[in-house]
LUMBAKOL-990351 format. One record per residue: x negated, y, z of N, C-alpha, C in turn. Coordinates in steps of 0.1 Angstrom, whole numbers, plus 5000, padded with zeros to 4 digits. Example, Ala and Ser with C-alpha at 12.3 -4.5 7.8 and 13.67 -1.06 7.14 Angstrom:
% LUMBAKOL-990351
486849435078487749555078486849675078/487249785071486349895071487150005079/
This chain:
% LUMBAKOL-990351
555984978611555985108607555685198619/554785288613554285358626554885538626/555585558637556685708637556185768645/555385868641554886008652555886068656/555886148667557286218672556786298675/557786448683557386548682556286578696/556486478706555086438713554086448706/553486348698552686368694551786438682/552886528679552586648673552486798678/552886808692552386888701551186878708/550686718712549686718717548486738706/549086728693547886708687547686888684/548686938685548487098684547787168696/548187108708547387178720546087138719/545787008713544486928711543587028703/544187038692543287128682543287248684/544087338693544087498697542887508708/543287408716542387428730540987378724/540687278720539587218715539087308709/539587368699538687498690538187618698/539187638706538587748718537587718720/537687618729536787578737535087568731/535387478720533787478710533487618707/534287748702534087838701532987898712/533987878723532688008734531287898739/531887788734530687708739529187738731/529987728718528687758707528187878707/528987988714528388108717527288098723/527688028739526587978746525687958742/525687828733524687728733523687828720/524387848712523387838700523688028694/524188148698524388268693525388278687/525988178682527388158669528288308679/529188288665530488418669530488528677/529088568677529188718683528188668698/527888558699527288498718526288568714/525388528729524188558731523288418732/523488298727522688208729522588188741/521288068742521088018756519888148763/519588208758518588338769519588428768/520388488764521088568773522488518777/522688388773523688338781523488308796/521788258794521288238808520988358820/520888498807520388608818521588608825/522888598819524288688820524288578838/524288438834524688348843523688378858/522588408853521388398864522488558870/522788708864523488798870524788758879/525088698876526688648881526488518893/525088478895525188378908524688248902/524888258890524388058888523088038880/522588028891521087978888520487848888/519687808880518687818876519487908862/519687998854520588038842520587998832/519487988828519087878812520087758816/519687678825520387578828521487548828/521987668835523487728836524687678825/523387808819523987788805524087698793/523187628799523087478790524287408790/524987388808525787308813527187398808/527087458807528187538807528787518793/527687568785528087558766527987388765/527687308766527587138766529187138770/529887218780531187148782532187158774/531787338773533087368768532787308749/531487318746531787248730531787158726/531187018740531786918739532386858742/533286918757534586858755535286938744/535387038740536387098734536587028720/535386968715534986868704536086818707/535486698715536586558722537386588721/538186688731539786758728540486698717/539686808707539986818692540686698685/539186568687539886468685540386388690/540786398701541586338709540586218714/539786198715538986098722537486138737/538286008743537686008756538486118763/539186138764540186238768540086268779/539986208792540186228799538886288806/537486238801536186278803536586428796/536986448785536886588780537786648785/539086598790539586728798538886788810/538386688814537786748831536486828828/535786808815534486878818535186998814/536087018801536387158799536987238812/537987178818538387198830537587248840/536487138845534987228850534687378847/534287358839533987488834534587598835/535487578828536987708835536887738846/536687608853537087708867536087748873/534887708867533387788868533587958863/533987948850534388078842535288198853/536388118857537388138864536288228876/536088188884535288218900534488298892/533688358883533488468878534188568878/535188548872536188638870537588708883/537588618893538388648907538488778908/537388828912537188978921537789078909/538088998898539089138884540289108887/540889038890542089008896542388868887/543688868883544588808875544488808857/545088918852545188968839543588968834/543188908822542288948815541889118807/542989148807542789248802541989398810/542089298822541189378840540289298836/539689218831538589138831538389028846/540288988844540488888855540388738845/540688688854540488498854541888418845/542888508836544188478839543388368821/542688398814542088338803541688218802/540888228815539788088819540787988824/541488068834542487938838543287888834/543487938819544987878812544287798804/542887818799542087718791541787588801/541887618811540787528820542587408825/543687488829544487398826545687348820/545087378805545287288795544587208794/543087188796542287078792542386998802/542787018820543586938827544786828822/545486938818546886848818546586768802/545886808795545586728781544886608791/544086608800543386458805544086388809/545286458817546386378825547586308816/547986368803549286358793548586268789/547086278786546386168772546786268755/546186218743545886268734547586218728/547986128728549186138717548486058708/548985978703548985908690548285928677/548486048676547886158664545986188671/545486068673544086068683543185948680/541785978681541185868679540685738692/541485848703541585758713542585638712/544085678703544685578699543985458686/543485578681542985478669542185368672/541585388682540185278689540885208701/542485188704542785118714542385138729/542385318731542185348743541085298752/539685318744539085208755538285298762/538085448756537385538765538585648772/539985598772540985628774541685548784/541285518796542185448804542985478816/543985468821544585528831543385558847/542585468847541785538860540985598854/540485638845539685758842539985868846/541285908847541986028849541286078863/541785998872541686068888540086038887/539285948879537985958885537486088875/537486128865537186198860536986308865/538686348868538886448871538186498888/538186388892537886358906536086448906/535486368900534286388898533786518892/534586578883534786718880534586778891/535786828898536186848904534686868923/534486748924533286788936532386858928/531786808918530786888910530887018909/532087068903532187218902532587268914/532987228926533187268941532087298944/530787198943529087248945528487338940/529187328924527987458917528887598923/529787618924530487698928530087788936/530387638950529787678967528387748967/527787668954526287758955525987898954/526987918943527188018934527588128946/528488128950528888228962528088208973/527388068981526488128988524988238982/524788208968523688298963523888468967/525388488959525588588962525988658974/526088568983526588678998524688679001/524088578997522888609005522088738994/522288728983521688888973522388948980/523988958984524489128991523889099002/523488999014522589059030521389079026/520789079011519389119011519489289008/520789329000520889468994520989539004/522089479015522289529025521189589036/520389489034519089519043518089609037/518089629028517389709019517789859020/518889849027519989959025519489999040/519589939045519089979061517889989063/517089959053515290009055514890149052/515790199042515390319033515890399045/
């Protein structure tokens, strides 16, 4: 006989809350849904904010959040889907820094609570109530975690690093522009 517990009735609730988010702003991204701008002005917004190529951007960006947030949902591959949501976030996140903390300043405090839940959902695993359990954990294994997350993790340190080198070199270009006139 098989007994779910209140473990695995929480995970399956953070599963399905974060997962739904997450597809939410993704599909904004990707395709206009719920108010987005699609992939052209999701791309213009991204090319404004430092991540360029922006179409691209935004390709990579809506692909995470709505398909890890998918995965989430169902609990499979879990630990690949926490980290890409997690990516993202903290791509989202480094956007949002210079507003401070609080979202309601149009700080980072949103991105990062999404970005680590879909952490610690890769690290806990889905819970029972998952189709990673249902399939015998095979795209669910304990070294997934650190490589996953591992590999997240440089990736989004790169796009990042780019991201902020773009922009200090747009402000020494404004800057110089500033000292021509």
């Amino acid at each position: 006989m098989t007994c779910y517990d209140r473990r695995d009735l929480g995970l399956l609730l953070l599963r399905l809350g974060t997962g739904g988010v997450l597809m939410a702003h993704g599909a904004q991204k990707l395709f206009g849904w719920f108010g987005g701008h699609g992939l052209e002005g999701t791309g213009q917004f991204m090319e404004s904010v430092g991540y360029a190529p922006g179409k691209a951007s935004a390709t990579a960006a809506g692909l995470a959040e709505t398909g890890g947030g998918a995965l989430l949902a169902l609990g499979l591959a879990t630990p690949a889907a926490g980290a890409a949501a997690a990516g993202a976030m903290a791509g989202a996140s480094a956007v949002h820094v210079p507003n401070g903390f609080f979202a309601q300043s149009g700080g980072y405090e949103y991105a990062a609570s999404l970005g680590l839940t879909a952490a610690g959902l890769a690290v806990t695993g889905p819970g029972r109530l998952s189709l990673d359990h249902a399939l015998g954990h095979t795209v669910n294994r304990g070294w997934m975690v650190p490589a996953a997350l591992g590999v997240t993790a440089a990736a989004t340190a790169v796009v990042v690093g780019l991201r902020t080198r773009r922009l200090r070199q747009r402000e020494e270009g404004e800057q110089e522009t500033l000292f021509e006139e």
